[in-house]
N, C-alpha and C positions, 0 to 999 in steps of 0.2 A: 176388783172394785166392788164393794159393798152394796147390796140393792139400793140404799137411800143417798149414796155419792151416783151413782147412773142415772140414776131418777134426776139429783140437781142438776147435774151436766146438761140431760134433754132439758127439763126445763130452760136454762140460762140459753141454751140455744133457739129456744123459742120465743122468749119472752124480749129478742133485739126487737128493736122497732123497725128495722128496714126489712128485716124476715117476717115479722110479721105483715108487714106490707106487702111483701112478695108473697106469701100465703093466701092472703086476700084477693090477690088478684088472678093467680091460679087458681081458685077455687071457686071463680067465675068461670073458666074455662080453660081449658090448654092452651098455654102461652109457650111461645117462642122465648128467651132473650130478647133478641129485639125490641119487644114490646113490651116487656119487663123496662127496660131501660128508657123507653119511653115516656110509660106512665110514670116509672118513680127516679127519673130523672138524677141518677146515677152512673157514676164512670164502669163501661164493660169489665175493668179488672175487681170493682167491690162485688158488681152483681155477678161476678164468677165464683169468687169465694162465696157469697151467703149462698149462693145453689150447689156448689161442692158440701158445704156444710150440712144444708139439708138433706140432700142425698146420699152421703157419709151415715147418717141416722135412719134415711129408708122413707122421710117423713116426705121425699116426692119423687116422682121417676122421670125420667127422659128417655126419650124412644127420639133415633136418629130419621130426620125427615128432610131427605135428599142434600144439603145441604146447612141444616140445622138442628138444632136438639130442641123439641116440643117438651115442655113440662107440665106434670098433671101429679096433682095431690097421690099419696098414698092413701085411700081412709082405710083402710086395713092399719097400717102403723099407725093412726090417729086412735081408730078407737085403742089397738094395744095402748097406747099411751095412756087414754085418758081409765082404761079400767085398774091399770098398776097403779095410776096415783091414786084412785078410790080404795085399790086394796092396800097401798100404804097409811093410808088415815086410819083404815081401819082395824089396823096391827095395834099390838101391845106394847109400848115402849117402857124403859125403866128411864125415870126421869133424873 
């Protein structure tokens, strides 16, 4: 896969509105599931895939906590993220 097909991949993964949501609210603090599903009022099998999905990309971790999985932002892979899409604009392209 080509730098600028991987590049859109993460984006289109980020840019769902319900991950986006679930971002937002991880990065007020470590959130359980439970509480994810609470606030964004979603069925446990959606909010298992969009946290597989995000985690598949690095872009959050879970750390197993006796009985649950605590989720917490990666900002390591965020910034990664956000300096390849600066160094993709600012590449040369042939139009």
């Amino acid at each position: 896969m080509d730098e600028w097909k991987a590049q859109e991949k993460l984006f289109r993964i980020l840019a769902d509105k319900t991950r986006i949501k679930i971002l937002h609210r991880i990065k007020a603090g470590e959130r359980c599931g439970c509480d994810l599903i609470y606030c964004l009022d979603i069925s446990q099998p959606t909010l298992s895939h969009h946290l597989k999905v995000l985690h598949e990309q690095g872009i959050i971790t879970g750390e197993k906590d006796k009985n649950k999985v605590v989720y917490s932002l990666n900002q390591d892979k965020l910034d990664e993220v956000w300096e390849n899409f600066v160094s993709l604009l600012d590449k040369d392209i042939d139009c």
